[in-house]
C-alpha positions, 0 to 999 in steps of 0.5 A: 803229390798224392796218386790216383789211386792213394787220392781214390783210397783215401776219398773212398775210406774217408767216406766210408768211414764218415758215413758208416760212424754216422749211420751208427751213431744215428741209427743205431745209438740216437734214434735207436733204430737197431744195433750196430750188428744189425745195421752192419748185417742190412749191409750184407743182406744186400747180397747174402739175403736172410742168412745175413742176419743169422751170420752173426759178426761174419756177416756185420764183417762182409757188410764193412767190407761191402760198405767200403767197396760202395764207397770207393767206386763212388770215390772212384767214379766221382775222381774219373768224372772230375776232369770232364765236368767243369761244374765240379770245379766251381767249388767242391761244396756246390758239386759236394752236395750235388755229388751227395744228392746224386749218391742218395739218389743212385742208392736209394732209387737204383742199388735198394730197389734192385737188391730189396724189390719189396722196400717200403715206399719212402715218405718224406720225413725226419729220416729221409731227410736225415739219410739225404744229409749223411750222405750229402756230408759224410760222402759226397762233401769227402769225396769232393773236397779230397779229389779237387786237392788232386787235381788242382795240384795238377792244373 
């Protein structure tokens, strides 16, 4: 049986991963929004501003390094509610997607407007769709199927 902590890891680095490889292969090679560096440096600009994008490769590493520590407090936040919500054990799709929802919601409605005050106002669009899927299926859907394998070996 897995631990706490080797379940939280493992559901934050799946997500991290899913949603990071979506984000560039979308962003970056489909739609051809930006660059990977680029991308990477948004991250990092969330705390080091402007000179995020002068950083060069330093800063595209603090923005992984960034993007991992967002997705385990999820995993991690998501795995500390899981025993007190019975919705959550209903079916880890339903509360998956729920999960995602609620995810998109804290970082693009809270965590965004914090860091960057003068965002554009969101329309509804391809791409807002698009980022409400990504992380509805490369966060929220992870982190809830990883975590119901936890714990109903516990039950």
């Amino acid at each position: 049986m897995k631990s706490k902590a080797k379940t939280i890891v493992s559901a934050g680095f799946t997500a991290g991963t899913l949603d990071l490889t979506a984000a560039i292969l979308v962003y970056a090679f489909i739609l051809q929004k930006t660059t990977t560096i680029k991308l990477l440096q948004s991250i990092a600009s969330g705390i080091f501003k402007k000179e995020a994008y002068t950083g060069g490769i330093e800063m595209a590493l603090y923005g992984v390094l960034l993007h991992f520590l967002i997705a385990f407090t999820f995993a991690w936040f998501y795995f500390k509610l899981y025993p007190y919500s019975s919705f959550f054990h209903i079916n880890p799709f339903l509360s998956g997607l729920t999960y995602g929802i609620f995810v998109w919601c804290i970082m693009n409605l809270i965590v965004l407007p914090i860091a960057f005050p003068n965002l554009p106002e969101k329309k509804l669009d391809f791409q807002l769709l698009l980022s409400i899927l990504i992380i509805i299926f490369c966060i929220g859907m992870p982190i809830a199927f990883i975590t119901r394998k936890y714990y109903t070996k516990r039950y």
